[in-house]
N, C-alpha and C positions, 0 to 999 in steps of 0.2 A: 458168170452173171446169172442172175436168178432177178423173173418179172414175175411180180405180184400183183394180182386186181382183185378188189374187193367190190363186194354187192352186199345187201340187206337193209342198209339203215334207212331211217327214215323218221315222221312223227309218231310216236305213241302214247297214248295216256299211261299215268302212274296205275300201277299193279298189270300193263300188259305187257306183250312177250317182240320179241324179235328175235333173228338168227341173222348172224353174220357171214357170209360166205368168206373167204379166200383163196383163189388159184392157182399154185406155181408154174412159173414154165422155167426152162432153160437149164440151169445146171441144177436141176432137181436133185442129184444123187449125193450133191453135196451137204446138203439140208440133214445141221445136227438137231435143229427143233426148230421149233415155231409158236407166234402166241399174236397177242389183242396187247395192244397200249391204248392208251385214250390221255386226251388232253383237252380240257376245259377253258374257257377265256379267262386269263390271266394268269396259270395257272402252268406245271409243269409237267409234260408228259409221265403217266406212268402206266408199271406193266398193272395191264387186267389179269389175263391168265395165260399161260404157255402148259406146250405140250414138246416132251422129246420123241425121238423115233421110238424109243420103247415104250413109248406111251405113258410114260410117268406125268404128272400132272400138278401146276401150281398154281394158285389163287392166291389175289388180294383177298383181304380179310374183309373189305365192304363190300363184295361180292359172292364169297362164298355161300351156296346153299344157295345160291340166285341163278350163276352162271353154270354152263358146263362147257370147257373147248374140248374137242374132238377133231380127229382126222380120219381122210379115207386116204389112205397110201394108192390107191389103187385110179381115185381120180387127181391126186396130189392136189388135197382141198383140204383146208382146216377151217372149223366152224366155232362158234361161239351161239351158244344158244342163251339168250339172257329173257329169265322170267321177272316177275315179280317188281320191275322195274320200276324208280324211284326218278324224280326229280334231279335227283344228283348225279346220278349217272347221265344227264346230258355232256355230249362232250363229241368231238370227232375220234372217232375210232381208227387204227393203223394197224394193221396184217406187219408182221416182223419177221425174218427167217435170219435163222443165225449159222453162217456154212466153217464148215472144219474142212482144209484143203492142205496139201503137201506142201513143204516150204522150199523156196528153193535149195534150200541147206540141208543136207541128209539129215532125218529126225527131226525137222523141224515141221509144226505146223504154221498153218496162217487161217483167223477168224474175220470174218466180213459178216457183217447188216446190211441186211434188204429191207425196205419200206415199202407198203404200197401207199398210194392215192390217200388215201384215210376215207370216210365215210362218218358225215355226219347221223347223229343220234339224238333226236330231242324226244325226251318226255313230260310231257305239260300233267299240271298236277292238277 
């Protein structure tokens, strides 16, 4: 099991900045990546950005050059620092961790989704 809590959002006007915190606790070791979803009223969750343990890194395309996610393995925290921020980008924000675990079948894996909380994100224009 893997607990996620997120921190950062809140109101900001168009063109300013926030940073998104996220925490892990509990089967941390299992954690093959991690990323930012958002989902807007009416509207269907999707991924903002993820990062793997090797740090590789992926962005939505209405983000890119805005966002940056990052982690510190060291306090098992992944961030999303988002500039430049747009009206559109209001939406609740959700911490994701994707874990890789033994299956109970020799050679087998098993993948599970963690969610945190979400964290609201408004930008007034």
């Amino acid at each position: 099991q893997v607990q996620l809590v997120e921190s950062g959002g809140g109101l900001v006007q168009a063109g300013g900045s926030l940073r998104l915190s996220c925490a892990a606790s509990g089967s941390i070791f299992s954690i093959n990546a991690m990323g930012w979803y958002r989902q807007a009223p009416g509207k269907q969750r999707e991924l903002v950005a993820a990062i793997t343990s090797g740090r590789s890194t992926n962005y939505a395309d209405s983000v890119k050059g805005r966002f940056t996610i990052s982690r510190d393995n060291a306090k098992n925290t992944v961030y999303l620092q988002m500039n430049s921020l747009k009206p559109e980008d209001t939406a609740v924000y959700y911490c994701n961790a994707k874990t890789v675990t033994e299956g109970v079948v020799a050679g087998t894996v098993v993948t599970d989704d963690y969610w945190g909380q979400g964290t609201q994100v408004t930008v007034s224009s």
